[in-house]
C-alpha positions in Angstrom: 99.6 -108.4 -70.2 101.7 -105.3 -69.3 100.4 -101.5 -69.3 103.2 -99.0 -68.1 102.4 -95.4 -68.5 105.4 -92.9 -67.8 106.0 -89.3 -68.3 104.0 -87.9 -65.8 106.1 -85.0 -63.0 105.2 -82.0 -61.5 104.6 -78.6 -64.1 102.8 -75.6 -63.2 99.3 -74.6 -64.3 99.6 -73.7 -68.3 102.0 -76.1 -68.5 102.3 -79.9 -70.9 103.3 -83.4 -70.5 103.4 -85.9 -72.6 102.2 -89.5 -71.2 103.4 -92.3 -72.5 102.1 -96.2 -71.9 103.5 -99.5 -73.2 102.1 -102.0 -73.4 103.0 -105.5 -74.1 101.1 -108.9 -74.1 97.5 -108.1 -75.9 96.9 -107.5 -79.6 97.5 -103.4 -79.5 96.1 -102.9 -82.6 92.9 -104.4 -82.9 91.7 -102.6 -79.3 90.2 -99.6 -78.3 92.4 -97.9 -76.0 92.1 -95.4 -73.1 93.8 -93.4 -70.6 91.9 -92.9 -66.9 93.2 -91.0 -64.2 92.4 -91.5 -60.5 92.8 -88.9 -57.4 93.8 -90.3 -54.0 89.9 -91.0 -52.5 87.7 -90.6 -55.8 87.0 -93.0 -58.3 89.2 -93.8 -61.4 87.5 -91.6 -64.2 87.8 -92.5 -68.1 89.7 -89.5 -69.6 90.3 -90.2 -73.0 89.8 -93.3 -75.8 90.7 -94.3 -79.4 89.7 -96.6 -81.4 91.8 -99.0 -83.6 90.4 -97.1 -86.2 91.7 -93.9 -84.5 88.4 -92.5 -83.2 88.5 -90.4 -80.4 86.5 -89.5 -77.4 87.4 -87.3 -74.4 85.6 -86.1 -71.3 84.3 -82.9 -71.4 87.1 -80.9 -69.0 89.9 -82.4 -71.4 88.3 -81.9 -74.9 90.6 -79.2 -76.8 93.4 -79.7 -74.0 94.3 -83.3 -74.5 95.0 -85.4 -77.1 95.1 -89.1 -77.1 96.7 -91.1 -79.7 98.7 -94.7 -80.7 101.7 -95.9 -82.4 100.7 -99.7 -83.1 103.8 -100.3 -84.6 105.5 -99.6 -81.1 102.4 -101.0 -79.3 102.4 -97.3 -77.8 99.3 -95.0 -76.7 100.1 -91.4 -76.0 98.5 -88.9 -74.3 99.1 -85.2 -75.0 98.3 -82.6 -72.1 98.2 -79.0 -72.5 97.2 -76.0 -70.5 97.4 -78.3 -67.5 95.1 -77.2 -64.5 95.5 -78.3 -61.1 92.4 -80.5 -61.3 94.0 -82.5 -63.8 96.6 -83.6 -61.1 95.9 -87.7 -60.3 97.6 -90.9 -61.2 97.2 -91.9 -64.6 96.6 -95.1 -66.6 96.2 -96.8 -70.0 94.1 -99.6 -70.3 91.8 -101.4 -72.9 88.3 -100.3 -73.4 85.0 -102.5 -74.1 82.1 -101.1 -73.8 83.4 -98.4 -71.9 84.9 -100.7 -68.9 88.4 -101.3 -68.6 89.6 -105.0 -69.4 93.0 -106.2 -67.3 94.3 -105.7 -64.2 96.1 -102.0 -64.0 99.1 -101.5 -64.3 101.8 -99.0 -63.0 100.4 -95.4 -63.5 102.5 -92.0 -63.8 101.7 -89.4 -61.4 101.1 -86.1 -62.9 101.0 -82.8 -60.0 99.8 -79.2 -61.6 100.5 -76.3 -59.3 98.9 -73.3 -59.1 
């Protein structure tokens, strides 16, 4: 199994970025999939999932900001991020969700910095 996000950089508050995460090795279709993001000395937080059915669920600070979705077809899950704020900067990561725990080992995460 291989989950590699990308597309993270530095933008200034107000700004977007679009994360990316490949994955490789697992059924991508059949799963639930979500993005977390993790600040240097905090736990990693669930930000944002979506069901193979395309459900979607999103923390409250992200819900009308972000939007997660998938392209099974490129075994892609994509995160949308608009009017970053700086508490939105952390390190984030795709994984597979079951019952609201992530399932394998993590993968290479994108850093994402908002500036003030």
């Amino acid at each position: 199994v291989q989950l590699q996000a990308s597309g993270g950089g530095l933008v200034q508050a107000g700004g977007s970025l679009r994360l990316s995460c490949a994955a490789s090795g697992i059924m991508f279709s059949l799963y639930t999939m979500a993005w977390f993001r993790q600040v240097p000395g905090k736990q990693r937080e669930l930000v944002a999932s979506i069901t193979s059915s395309t459900i979607t669920n999103y923390i409250d600070s992200v819900k009308g900001r972000f939007t997660i979705s998938r392209d099974n077809a490129k075994k892609t899950l994509y995160l949308q991020m608009n009017s970053l704020q700086p508490e939105d900067t952390a390190v984030y990561y795709c994984n597979r969700l079951v019952r609201g725990e992530p399932v394998y080992r993590w993968g290479q995460g994108t850093l994402v910095t908002v500036s003030s």
